[in-house]
C-alpha positions in Angstrom: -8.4 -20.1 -7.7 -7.2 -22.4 -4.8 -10.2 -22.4 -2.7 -7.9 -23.6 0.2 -5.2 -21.0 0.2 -8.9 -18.2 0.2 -9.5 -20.4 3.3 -6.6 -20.3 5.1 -6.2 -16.7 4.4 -9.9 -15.7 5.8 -8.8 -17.6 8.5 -5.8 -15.5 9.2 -6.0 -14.5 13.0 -4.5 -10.6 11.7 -7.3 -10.7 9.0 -9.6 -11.7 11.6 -9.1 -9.0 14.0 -9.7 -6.6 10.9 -13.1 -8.0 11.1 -13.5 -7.6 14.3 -13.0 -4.0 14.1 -16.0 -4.2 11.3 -18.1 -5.7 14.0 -17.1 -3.5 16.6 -18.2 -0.5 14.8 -21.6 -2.0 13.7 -22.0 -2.8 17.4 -21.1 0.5 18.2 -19.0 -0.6 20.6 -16.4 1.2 22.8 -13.8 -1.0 21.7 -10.4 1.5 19.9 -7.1 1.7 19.7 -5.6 4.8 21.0 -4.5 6.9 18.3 -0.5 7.9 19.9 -0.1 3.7 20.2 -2.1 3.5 16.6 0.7 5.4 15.1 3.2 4.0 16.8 2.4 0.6 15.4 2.5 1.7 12.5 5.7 3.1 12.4 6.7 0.1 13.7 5.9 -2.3 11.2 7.5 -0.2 8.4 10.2 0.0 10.6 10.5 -4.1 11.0 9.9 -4.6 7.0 11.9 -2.2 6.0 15.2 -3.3 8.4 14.3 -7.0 7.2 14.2 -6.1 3.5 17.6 -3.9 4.4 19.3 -7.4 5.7 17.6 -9.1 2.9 18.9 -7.0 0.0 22.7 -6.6 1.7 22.6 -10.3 0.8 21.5 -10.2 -2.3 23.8 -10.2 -5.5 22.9 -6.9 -7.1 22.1 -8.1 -11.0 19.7 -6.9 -13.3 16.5 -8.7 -12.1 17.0 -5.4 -9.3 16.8 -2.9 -11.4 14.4 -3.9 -13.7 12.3 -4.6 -11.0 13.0 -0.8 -9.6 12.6 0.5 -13.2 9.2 -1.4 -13.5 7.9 -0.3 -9.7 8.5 3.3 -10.7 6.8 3.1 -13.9 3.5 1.5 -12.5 3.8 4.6 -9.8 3.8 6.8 -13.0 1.6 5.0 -15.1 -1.5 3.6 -13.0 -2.5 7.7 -12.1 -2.0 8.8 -15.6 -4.6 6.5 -16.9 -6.7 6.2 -13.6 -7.5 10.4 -13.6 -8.8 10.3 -16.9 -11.9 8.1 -15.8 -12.1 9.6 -12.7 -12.1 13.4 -13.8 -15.6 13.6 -15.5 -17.5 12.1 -13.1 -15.7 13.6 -9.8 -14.0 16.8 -11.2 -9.8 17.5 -11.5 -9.1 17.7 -7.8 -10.6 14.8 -7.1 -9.3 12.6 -9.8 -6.2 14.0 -8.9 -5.9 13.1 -5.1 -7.9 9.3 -6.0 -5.2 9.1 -9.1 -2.7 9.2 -6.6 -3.8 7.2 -3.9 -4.2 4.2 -6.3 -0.9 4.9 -8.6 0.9 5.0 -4.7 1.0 2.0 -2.3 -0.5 0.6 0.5 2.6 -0.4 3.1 0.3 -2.4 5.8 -1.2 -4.2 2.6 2.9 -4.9 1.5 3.0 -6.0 5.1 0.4 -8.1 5.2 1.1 -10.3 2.0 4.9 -10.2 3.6 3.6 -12.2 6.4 0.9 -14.4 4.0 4.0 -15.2 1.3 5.8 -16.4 4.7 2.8 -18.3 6.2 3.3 -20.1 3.2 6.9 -20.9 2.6 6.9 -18.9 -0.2 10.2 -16.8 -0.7 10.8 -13.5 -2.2 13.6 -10.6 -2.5 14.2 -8.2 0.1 14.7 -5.7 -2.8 10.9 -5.6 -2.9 10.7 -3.2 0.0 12.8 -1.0 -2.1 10.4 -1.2 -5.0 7.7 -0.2 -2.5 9.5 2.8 -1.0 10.6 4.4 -4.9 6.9 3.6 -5.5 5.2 6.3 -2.7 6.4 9.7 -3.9 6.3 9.2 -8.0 2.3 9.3 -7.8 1.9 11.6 -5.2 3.8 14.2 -7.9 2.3 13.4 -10.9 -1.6 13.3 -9.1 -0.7 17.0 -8.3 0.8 17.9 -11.8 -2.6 16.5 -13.3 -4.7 18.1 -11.3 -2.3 21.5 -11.6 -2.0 21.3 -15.8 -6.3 20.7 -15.8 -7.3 23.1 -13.1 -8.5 26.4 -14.3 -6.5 28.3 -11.6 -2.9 28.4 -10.5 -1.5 28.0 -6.7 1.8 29.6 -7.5 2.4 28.0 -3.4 2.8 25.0 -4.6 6.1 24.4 -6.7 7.2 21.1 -7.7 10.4 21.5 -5.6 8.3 22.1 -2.2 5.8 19.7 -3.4 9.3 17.1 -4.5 10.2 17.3 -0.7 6.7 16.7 1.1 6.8 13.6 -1.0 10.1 12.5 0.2 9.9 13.5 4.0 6.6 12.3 4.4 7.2 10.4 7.5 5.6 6.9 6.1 8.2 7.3 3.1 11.1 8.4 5.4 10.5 5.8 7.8 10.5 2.7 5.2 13.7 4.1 3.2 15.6 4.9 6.4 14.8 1.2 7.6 16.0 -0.1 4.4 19.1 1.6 4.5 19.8 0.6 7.9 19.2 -3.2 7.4 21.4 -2.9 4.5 24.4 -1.4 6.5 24.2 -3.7 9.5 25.7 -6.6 9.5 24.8 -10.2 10.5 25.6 -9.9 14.4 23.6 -6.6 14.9 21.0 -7.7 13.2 20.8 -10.4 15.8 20.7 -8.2 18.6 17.3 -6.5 17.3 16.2 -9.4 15.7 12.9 -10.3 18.9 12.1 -7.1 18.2 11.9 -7.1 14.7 10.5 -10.4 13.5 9.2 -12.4 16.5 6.7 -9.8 18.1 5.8 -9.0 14.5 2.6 -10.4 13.7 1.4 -9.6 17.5 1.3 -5.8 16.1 0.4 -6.5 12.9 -2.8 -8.3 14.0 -3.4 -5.2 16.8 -3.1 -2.6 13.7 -5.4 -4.7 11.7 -8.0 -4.4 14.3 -7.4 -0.3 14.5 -7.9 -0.4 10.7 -11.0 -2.5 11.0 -12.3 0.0 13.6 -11.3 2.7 11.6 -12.7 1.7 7.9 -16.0 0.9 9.6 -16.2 4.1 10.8 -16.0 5.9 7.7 -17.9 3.5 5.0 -21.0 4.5 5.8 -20.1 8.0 4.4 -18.5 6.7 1.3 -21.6 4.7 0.0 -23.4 7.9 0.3 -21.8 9.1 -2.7 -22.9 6.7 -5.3 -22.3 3.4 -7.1 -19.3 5.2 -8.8 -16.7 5.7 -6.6 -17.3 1.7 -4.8 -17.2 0.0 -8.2 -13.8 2.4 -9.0 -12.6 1.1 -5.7 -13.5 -2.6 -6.5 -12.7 -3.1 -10.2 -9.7 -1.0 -10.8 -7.3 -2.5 -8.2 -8.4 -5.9 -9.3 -8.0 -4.9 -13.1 -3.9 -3.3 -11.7 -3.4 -6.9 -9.7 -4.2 -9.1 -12.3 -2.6 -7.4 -15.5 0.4 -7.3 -13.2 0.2 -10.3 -12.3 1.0 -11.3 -15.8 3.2 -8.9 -17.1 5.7 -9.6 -14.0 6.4 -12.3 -15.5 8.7 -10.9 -17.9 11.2 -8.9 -15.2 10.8 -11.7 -12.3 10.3 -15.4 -12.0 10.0 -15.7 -8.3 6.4 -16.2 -7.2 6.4 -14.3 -3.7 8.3 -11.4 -5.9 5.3 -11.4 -9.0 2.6 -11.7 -6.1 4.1 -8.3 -4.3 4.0 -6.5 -7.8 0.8 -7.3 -8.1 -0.5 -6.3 -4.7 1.7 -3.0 -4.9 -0.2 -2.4 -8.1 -3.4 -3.4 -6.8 -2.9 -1.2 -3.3 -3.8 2.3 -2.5 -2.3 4.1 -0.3 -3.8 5.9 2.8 -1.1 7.2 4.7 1.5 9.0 2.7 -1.1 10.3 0.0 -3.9 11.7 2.3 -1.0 13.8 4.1 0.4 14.9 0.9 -2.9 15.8 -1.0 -4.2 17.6 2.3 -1.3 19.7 1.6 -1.1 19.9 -1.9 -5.0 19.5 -3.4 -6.6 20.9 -0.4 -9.9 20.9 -2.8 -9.6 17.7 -3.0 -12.5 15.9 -0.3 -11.0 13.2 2.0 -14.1 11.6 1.9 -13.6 10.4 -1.1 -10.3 9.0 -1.3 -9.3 8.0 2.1 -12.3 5.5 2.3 -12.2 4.0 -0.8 -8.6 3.0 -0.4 -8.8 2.2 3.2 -12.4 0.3 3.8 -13.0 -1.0 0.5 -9.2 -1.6 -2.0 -7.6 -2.4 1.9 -10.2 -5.5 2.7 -10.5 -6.5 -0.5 -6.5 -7.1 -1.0 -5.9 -8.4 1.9 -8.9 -11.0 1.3 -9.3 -11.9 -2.0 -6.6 -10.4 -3.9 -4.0 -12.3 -2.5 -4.9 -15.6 -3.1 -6.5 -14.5 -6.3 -2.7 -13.4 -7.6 -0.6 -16.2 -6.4 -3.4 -18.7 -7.7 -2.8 -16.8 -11.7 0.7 -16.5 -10.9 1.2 -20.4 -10.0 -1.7 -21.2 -13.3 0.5 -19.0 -16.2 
């Protein structure tokens, strides 16, 4: 691994406020963001992504790398829960599995952020078709995490068809927000793009470091409860998104020769999402315990991406 690029990334002032947010909590300070300006941060930065990536992709020649790369996204949303229930169900039961399956087969969008902004730090380009590949990527293991856990359970909730379940998935407002953004980007052209343009790249990282801190506040908060339930669940948390990020890491190789594109398949696999699949599972596996799968993707896959798995990919990306 470049040693240097871990360094600069540590250094990061946005990672840096996520550990302030650690400390805070450990110091049981006052210190929090309030939770109306919380969300509307974060609705912010999927807005700004997803309207870059838009303007990004409408310049873009459409060829095959695209699609293969959509075709691949989806399948790692697909795959990754599949084979991630199956070692989770005996030790944490079938709702369980189910709800952690899909949190780790879905994707993180403040984690796709973040690396946005570290690939840029860096002068390292990628394709604004990647946001694309992040959006197709939410609702795919958010339905097969609830068709597990719905074949294995002993009992049926007739309540929950896969049409209604099809549409949670879509509408979920993390999901909505990132493809509507997309779209947008993609139908404006250059000039009104320019008009927005302060709003949606300089101010940026100013928000992006202040949601950091709120997730730094917030993972501190609920670790402590997490650890209580065993050696299991941390070492799932640690190992199996590090496992997803490096095999990736490889294997994009084959669709993609563009570094900053490889690195964001490999953090996408390595992510977990804790937005769009806590809302949906609260809905749909109501059995399943929060917990559980909200902390180990938000204070332990969340910090561990954003400060060694980054450099760790791009440094086995650049080696092979």
């Amino acid at each position: 691994m470049d040693w240097q690029l871990l360094t600069d990334n540590l250094t990061n002032p946005a990672l840096l406020f996520f550990f302030l947010g650690l400390i805070a909590v450990r110091l049981k300070s006052d210190l929090e963001i309030p939770a109306n300006s919380s969300k509307f941060i974060s609705l912010y930065l999927l807005f700004s992504i997803g309207f870059k990536g838009g303007q990004e992709l409408s310049h873009s020649d459409f060829d095959m790398e695209i699609t293969y790369s959509l075709i691949f996204g989806v399948l790692l949303a697909l795959l990754v829960p599949i084979y991630t229930f199956f070692i989770l169900r005996k030790r944490l039961g079938t709702f369980n599995a189910g709800a952690i399956a899909a949190a780790y087969g879905s994707v993180s969008a403040v984690t796709f952020v973040t690396t946005v902004s570290f690939l840029e730090a860096h002068d390292i380009p990628f394709g604004g078709h990647m946001v694309a590949v992040m959006a197709l990527m939410e609702a795919p293991s958010i339905i097969i995490g609830v068709l597990l856990v719905s074949f294995f359970k002993k009992e049926r909730d007739p309540n929950n068809s896969f049409g209604k379940l099809l549409k949670h998935a879509l509408t979920n407002g993390s999901v909505l927000m990132i493809m509507g953004s997309l779209l947008i980007g993609f139908l404006a052209n250059e000039s009104q793009a320019e008009g927005i343009r302060p709003f949606t790249t300089d101010i940026f990282k100013g928000f992006l470091a202040v949601f950091l801190l709120d997730m730094g506040i917030t993972s501190g908060k609920k670790l402590g409860a997490f650890l209580e339930n065993g050696w299991f669940t941390l070492l799932f948390a640690i190992f199996i998104p590090l496992i997803n990020g490096v095999a990736v890491a490889f294997i994009s190789a084959g669709i993609t020769e563009s570094e900053g594109n490889r690195l964001l398949f490999a953090i996408l696999a390595a992510s977990a999402s804790y937005i769009a699949v806590p809302a949906a599972m609260k809905l749909a596996v109501p059995k399943a315990n929060p917990g559980l799968y909200l902390p180990m993707a938000l204070a332990i896959t969340f910090p561990l991406n954003i400060t060694l798995g980054m450099p760790l990919y791009l440094s086995l990306i650049q080696w092979s």
